[in-house]
N, C-alpha and C positions, 0 to 999 in steps of 0.2 A: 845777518840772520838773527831772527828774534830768540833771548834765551834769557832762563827766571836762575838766578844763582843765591847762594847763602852762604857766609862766611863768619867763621869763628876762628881768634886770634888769643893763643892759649902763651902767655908769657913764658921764657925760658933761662936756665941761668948763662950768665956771660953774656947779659943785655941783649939776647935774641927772643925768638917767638918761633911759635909752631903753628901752621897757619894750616887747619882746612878747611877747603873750598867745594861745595856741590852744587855741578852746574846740573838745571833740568833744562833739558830740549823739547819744543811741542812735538816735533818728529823726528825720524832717524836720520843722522849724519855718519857721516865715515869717521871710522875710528884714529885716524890719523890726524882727523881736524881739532878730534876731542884731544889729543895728546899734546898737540899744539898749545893749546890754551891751557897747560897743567905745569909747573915749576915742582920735582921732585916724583915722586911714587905718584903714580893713576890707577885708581881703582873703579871695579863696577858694583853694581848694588843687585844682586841676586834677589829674584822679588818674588823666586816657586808660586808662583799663579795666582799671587794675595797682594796686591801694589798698593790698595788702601792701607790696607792694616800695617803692612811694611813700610811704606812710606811715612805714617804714623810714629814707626817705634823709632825710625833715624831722628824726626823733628824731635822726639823725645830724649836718646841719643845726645844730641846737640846740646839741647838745653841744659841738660845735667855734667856739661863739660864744664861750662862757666867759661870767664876772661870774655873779651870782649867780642859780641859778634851781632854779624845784619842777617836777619831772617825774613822770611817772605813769608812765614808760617805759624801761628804759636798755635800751640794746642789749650783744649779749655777741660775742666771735668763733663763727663757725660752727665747731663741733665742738671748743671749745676747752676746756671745763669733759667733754664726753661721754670723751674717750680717759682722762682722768683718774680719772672716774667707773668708766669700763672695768677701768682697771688694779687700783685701788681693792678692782672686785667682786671678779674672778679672783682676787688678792694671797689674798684671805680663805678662801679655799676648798682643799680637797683632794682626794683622790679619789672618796673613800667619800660626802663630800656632793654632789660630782656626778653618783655615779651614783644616787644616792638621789632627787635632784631628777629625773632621765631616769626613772628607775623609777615614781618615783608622779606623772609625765605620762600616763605609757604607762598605767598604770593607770586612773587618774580622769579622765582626761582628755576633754573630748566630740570626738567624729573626726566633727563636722559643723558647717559655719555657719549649716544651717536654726532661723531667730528670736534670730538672735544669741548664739547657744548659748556658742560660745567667747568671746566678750567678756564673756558676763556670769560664766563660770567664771573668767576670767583678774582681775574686778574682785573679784572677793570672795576670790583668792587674795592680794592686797595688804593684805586689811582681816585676815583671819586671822593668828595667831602661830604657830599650831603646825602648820603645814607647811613642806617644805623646799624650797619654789618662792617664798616670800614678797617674798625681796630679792633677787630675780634681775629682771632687765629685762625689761621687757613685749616687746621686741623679740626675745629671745629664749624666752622661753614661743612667743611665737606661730610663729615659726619650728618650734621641736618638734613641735606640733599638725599643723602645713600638713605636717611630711615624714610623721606617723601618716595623716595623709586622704590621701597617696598611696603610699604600702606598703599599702594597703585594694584598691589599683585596679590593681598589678601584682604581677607571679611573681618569688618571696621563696624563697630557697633556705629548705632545710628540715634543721637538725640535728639532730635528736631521732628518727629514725626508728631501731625498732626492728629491723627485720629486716634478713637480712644471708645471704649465701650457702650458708649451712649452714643455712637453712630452706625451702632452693628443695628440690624433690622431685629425685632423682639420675636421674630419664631426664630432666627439663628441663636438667639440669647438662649433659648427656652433649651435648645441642643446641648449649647455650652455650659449650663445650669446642669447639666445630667454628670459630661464629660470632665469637667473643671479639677474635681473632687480626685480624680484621679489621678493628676497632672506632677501629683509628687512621689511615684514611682513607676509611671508609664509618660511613655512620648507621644504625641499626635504626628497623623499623618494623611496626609490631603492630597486627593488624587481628583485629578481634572481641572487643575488650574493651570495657570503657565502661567535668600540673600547671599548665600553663596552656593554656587555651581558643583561644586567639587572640595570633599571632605579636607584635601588638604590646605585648602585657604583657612581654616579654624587654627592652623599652629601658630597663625601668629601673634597670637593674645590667648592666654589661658580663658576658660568658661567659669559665669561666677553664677550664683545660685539664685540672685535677684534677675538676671539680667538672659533672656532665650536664646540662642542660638537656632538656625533657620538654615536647614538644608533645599535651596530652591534651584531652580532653574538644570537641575541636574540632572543625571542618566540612572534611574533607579534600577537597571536590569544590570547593570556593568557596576555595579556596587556589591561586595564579598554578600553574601549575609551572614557570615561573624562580624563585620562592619557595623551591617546593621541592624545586628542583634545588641550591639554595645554602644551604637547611638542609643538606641529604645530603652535601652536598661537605665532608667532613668533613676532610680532605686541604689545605684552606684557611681561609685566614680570610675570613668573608663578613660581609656588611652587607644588613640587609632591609630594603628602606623600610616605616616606622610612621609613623603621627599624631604630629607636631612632636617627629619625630627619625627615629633608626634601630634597631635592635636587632642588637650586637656579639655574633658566635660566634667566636672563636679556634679559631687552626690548633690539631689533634686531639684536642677538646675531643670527649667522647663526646655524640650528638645521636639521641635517640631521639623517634618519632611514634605514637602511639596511635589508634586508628580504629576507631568501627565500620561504618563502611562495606564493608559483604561481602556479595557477593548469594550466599546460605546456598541457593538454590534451585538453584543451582551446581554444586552440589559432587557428585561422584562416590558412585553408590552403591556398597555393598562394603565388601571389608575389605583392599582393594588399599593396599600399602603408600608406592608412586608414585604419582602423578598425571602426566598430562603436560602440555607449556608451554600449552598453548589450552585448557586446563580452569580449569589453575590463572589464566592472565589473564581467562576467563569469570568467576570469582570476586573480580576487582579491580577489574572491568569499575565499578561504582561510586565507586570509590576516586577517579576524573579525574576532574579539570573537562571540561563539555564542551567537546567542541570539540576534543580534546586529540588529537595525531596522534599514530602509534606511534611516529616517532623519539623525541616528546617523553617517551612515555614508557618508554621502551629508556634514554634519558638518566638517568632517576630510578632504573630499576633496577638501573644500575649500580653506584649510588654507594650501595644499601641492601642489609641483609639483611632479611629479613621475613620475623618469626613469624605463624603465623593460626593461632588458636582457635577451634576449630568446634563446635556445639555437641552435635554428634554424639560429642564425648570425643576427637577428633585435632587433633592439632597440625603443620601444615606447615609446613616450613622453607625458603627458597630463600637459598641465596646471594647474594652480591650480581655480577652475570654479566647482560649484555643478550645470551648466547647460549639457544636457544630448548632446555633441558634437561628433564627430568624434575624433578618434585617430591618429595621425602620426604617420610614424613606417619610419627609413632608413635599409639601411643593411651594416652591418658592414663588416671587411675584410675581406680576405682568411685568415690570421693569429687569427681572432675572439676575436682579444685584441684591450682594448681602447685606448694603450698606445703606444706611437711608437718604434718602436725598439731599439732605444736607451736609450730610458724611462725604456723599459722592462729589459735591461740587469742593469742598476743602480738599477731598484727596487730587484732583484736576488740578487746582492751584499749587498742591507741593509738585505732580510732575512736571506744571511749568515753569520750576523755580522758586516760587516764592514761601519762603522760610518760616513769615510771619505768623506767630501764633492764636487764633481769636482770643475777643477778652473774656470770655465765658470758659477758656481754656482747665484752668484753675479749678473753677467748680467741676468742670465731666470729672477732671481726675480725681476730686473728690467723692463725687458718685462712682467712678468705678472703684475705686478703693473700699467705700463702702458696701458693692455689691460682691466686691471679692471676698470679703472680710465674711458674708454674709453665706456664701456659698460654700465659702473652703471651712471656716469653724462654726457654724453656728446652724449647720445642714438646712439653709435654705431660710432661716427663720429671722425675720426683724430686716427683710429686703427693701431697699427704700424705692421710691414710687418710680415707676416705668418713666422716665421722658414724654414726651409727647412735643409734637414735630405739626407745624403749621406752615400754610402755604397762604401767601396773598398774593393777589394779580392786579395791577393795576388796571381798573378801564381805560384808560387812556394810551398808555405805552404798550399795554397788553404784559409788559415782563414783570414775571413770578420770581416773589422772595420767599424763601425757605427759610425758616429759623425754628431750636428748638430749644426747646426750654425742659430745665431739670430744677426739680424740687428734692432736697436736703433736709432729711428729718433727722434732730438731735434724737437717738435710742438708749434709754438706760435699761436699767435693770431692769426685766418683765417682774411685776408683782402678782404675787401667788392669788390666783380669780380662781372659778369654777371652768373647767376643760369637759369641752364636748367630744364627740368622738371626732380626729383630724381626719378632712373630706379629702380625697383623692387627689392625688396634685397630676395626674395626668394632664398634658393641657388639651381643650379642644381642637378639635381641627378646625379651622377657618373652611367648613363650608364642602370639606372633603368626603363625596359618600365611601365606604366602603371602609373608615377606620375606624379599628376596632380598640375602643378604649377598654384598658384592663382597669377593673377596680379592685383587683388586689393588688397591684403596685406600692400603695402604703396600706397595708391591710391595717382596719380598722382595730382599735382594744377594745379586750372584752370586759366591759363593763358589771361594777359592783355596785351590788346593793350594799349601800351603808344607813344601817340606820340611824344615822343622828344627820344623815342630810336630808328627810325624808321633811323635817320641818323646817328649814331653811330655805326650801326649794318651793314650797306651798306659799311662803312668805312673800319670796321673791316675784313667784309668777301672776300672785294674787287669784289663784285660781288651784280648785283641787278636783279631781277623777275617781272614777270608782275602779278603773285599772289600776291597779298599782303596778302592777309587771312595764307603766311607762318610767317609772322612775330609773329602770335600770337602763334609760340610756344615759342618764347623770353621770360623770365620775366625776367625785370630790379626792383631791388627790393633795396632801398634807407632805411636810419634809420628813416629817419621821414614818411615811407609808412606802412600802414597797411599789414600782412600780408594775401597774396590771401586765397580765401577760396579753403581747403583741397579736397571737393567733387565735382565734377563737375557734371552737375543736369543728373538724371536718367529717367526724364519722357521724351516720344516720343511726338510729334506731328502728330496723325493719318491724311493719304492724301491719298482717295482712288478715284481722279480722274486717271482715264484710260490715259486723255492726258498727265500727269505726267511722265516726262522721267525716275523718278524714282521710276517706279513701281516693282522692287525686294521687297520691304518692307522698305528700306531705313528711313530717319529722322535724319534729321541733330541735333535733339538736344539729341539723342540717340544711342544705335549699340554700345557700349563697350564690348568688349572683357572682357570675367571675367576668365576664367581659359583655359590653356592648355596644354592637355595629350599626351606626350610622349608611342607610343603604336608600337609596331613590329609586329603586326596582325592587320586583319580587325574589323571594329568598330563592337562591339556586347555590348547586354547588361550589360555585366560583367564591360565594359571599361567605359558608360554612369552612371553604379549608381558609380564607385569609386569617378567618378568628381563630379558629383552632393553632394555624402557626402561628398566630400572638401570644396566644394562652399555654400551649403544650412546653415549652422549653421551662416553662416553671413549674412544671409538674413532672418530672421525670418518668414518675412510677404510674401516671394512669395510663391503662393500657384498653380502655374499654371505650365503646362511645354507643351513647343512647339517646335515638333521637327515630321523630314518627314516620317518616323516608329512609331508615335505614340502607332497605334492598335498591334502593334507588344509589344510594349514595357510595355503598361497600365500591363499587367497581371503578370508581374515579378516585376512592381516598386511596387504595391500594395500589397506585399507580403515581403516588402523589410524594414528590420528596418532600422530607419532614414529617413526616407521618409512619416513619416505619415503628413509632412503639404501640400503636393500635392494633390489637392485634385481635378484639370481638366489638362486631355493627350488632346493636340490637336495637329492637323495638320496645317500646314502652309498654308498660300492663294494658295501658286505655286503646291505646292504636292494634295493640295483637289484634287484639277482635276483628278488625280491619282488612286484616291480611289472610290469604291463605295460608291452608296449614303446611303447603310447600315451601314457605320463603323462606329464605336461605336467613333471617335475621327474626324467624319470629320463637320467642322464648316456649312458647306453650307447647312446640310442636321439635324443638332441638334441645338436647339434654346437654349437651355439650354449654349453651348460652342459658339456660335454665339454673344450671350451678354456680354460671361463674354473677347472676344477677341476684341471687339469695340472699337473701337479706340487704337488700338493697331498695330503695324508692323510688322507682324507677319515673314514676310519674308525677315526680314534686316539679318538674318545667310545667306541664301542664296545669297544674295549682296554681302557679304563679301566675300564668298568661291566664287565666279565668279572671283571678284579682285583679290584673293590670288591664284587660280588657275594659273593663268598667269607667276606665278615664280618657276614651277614646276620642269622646266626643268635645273635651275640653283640650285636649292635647291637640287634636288637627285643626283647633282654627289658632294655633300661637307663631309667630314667626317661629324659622329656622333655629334661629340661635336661642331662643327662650325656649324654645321646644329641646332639643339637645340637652339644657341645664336643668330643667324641670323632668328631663327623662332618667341624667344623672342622679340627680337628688332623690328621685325615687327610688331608685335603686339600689341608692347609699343606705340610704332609712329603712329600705327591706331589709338590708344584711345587718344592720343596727338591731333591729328586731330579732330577727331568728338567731345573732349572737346571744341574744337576753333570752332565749326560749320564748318569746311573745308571737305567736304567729294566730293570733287572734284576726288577721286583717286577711289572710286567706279562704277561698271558699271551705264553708262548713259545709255543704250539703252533700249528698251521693252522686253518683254521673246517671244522667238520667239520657235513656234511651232517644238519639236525637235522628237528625237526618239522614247522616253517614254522609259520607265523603262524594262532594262533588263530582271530584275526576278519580278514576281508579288509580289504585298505588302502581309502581311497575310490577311488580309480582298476580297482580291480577287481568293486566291486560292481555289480552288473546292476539297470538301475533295473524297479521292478515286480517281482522276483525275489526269493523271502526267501531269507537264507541258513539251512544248517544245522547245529544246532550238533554236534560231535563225537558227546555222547548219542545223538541222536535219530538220525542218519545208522546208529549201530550196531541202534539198534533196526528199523530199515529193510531190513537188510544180512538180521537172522534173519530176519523177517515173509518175503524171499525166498526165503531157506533152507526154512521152512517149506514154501511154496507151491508150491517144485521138487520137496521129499520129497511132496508130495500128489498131483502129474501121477504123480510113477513110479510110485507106488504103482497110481493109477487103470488107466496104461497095463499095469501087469503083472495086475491083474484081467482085464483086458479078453482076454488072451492066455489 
């Protein structure tokens, strides 16, 4: 029988010895065999349910006997030979073999413990010579493996990504250029698309402020909204509760959410360029959790902007605002991607793999950097040139190469010139009727007469006017001058003497132009509310609207959401006359609408479209798009004008008694009654003629 023994031989006086012996057995024997083999006293080792640590204090025990003895066992210090060992490794090593050895972990390495997979890779890496994991610690191999089997199960920034701002398409730019600004205390959030699934992949790397975080592919309805109210709050630093832990976002760290939660059956038919607040919420309406009350969600949309992707080819924007506004929507390409073609085929290439970055790389991030820089501190000013993107086809193989090219302008200090009034940054539509461009978006300043620019500007133009009232569209604008004020005043001065040449409605201290809509059909109601919800959410407080269809219009705006602070339709001074003195909108004949338009000019639209008329004929033979900017630009130059009080370019004369109205208003038509048109009425008028020359005739037979 197999058995491990140790012996210590302790000297004694009278030339003898005291000798003990401890046999260990791999298993149990009878106690009689054990006594056997024992000369003197036998004893046993009571181990109370700890054989390690007791078997321990015997070997130790022993050793502190002394005199002569054979052990099978010595004891060492805890960790006394390991830090030696440690040092030992490290001492040997340098860079390039440490990363060598991380490198072909990551590589070869198996990222599971299903059948013992890792243990038996790690045992055959000690028996091998030629890898560079061999004399490293088993303690550390396994270490490396456990952090790869958990970079497998969370959200791992990503460097290698290809695309970059100069691949985005320039109307999604034009969006981002609005939203961008707000990015350092609100989160984006993008519905209708399809980096990490689920908030609790974020714990495994704190969030840093240079670098986004991206909640995609997830279940926006099954997310708290305290969650994600404290994802959005971009303005703070937040903490989310995860599975044994938290997930850290830093204060204005950029925080974006992807969704597709959109009920698409939603969505507005047409080619309206707004939506309004209760359309656009009927389309997010899936986006909650149940259960979700509207403060809760008033609270998330404040702290987000949100793009939505429609599949209809529009793209909606909201700001990030819990007041109840209008939507913007543009319409995206025939190709129905945000990315330009060249963007699209690099993005193609990273999902099949390949890593490699173009050589032009460099420079986009240099242009984006610059157009960031441009957006975020310098509100839009000193933007370096759009990209531009060319396609060649070869005749022969017929295959199209795409490439685009970016121009990089060194910008220093702008040097103090003469400033004109800054034009409307709204951008055009590409071709879209029915959008309605605001021109107060950047409302013009109001400019000062300075007399000491009055001779500079003569100098300059080489040319002088008997107006002077043009000078005041000049601002000369000095570091030691205040800057002009932003608004230029919106109240009229009512003048309802008849002997006034400027009896359209006119007032020099008013008549600004506030928006306008581009339309390829006759104006109808459809085309009046898109503008008015363009224009109304910036005006809180008007509650009036005046226009020469009123009575036509009252019974569709008051049925119209977005429109509930309208609260009096009238008609203008020129169109009363027009109407009967029944209609529900005409001032002359309701006292109630008679008061509340007092002192007001009612018919300065009118004035304008008499001035504006007069360019008609040069304006319809210009293309589309030169027609649009030259409609803008006049428009601009009207409100430049009647901010300087100049409205010299208006009809002067009286309203002179003219046709009247083609078609009758609704207030005048006779129901069951057709009307008649001009034609036919004349052809009515001979038919009579006729019929009188045929009595006389008969009567003078008769005589």
């Amino acid at each position: 029988m197999q058995f491990e023994s140790q012996l210590v031989a302790l000297p004694a006086p009278n030339r003898k010895h005291f000798v003990l012996k401890h046999v260990i057995f791999p298993c149990i024997v009878k106690t009689d065999f054990v006594k056997s083999l024992c000369y003197g006293e036998c004893h046993g080792v009571m181990w109370h349910g700890n054989a390690k640590n007791t078997k321990k204090a015997l070997d130790d025990m022993m050793e502190k006997m002394g005199g002569f003895q054979v052990q099978m066992y010595s004891l060492q210090p805890a960790g006394g030979n390991s830090a030696e060992g440690k040092v030992n490794f490290y001492t040997g090593l340098n860079d390039d073999d440490i990363d060598a050895g991380f490198d072909y972990i990551e590589k070869h390495g198996p990222g599971t413990h299903h059948s013992n997979t890792q243990l038996r890779w790690i045992s055959k890496q000690f028996i091998s010579e030629d890898n560079p994991v061999g004399k490293w610690p088993e303690r550390l191999i396994k270490e490396a493996l456990r952090n790869l089997m958990n970079d497998g199960v969370l959200a791992l920034p990503v460097h290698d990504f290809p695309l970059t701002l100069v691949d985005v398409e320039p109307g999604v730019l034009m969006i981002l250029e609005k939203l961008f600004p707000s990015f350092t205390d609100k989160a984006l959030g993008m519905h209708g698309f399809r980096e990490a699934s689920e908030f609790d992949f974020f714990r495994g790397e704190a969030g840093r402020p240079e670098r986004p975080d991206i909640f995609d592919d997830g279940s926006l309805p099954e997310q708290p909204i305290r969650k994600l109210k404290g994802f959005c709050d971009v303005g703070n630093t937040v903490l989310t509760k995860e599975r044994w832990g938290a997930a850290k976002f830093p204060q204005g760290q950029p925080r974006l959410y992807i969704s597709n939660d959109v009920d698409l059956s939603a969505e507005p038919s047409g080619r309206s360029m707004v939506i309004t607040h209760i359309q656009f919420m009927q389309m997010l309406e899936p986006a909650w959790m149940k259960g979700s009350c509207l403060s809760d969600i008033k609270a998330v949309l404040k702290r987000i902007c949100i793009i939505i992707i429609i599949t209809d080819n529009f793209i909606y924007y909201w700001p990030a605002t819990e007041a109840e506004v209008g939507v913007e929507c543009i319409k995206l390409n025939d190709a129905k991607s945000l990315l330009r073609r060249s963007g699209g085929v690099k993005y193609m290439a990273y999902r099949k793999g390949n890593r490699d970055l173009s050589e032009n790389h460099h420079k986009h991030l240099q242009w984006e950097e610059a157009w960031m820089r441009s957006i975020m501190d310098n509100k839009g000013e000193n933007k370096p040139p759009m990209p531009t993107e060319t396609s060649i086809t070869s005749p022969f193989s017929g295959q199209t190469t795409v490439s685009i090219q970016v121009h990089l302008e060194e910008f220093g200090p702008a040097p103090p010139i003469k400033r004109e009034s800054s034009f409307s940054r709204q951008p055009l539509r590409d071709g879209i009727p029915g959008a309605c461009t605001d021109l107060d978006m950047s409302p013009p300043k109001k400019a000062r007469k300075v007399p000491e620019s009055l001779p500079a500007i003569k100098e300059e133009t080489h040319a002088t006017t008997t107006r002077p009232m043009n000078y005041g569209l000049i601002d000369l604008v000095s570091e030691d001058e205040d800057e002009p004020p932003t608004n230029p005043p919106l109240e009229m001065e009512m003048i309802e003497n008849e002997e006034d040449v400027f009896n359209h409605g006119y007032g020099v201290d008013g008549g600004r132009i506030l928006g306008v809509t581009s339309q390829d059909e006759p104006e109808g109601n459809k085309v009046v509310t898109q503008s008015l919800l363009k224009i109304l959410p910036q005006y809180p407080n008007i509650d009036l609207l005046v226009m020469d269809r009123a009575c036509h219009y009252m019974p569709s705006a008051v049925k119209t959401p977005g429109l509930e602070q309208l609260k009096y339709f009238s008609l203008d001074t020129f169109h009363s006359y027009g109407h009967t003195k029944n209609c529900p909108c005409n001032p002359r004949s309701k006292t109630r609408l008679k008061k509340r338009i007092k002192n007001l000019k009612t018919s300065i639209a009118e004035q304008t479209f008499s001035w504006f008329r007069g360019y008609n004929k040069v304006l319809n033979d210009m293309r589309p798009l030169r027609h649009r900017f030259a409609v803008l630009l006049f428009c601009k130059q009207h409100n430049d004008l009647v901010a300087c009080g100049d409205t010299y370019h208006l009809n002067q004369y009286k309203v002179y008694k003219g046709k009247g109205a083609t078609k009758p208003y609704a207030c005048n038509k006779v129901k069951g009654k057709k009307t008649m048109k001009p034609g036919s009425m004349k052809v009515m008028k001979a038919m009579k003629v006729m019929k009188s020359m045929k009595v006389m005739k008969v009567m003078k037979s008769m005589k």
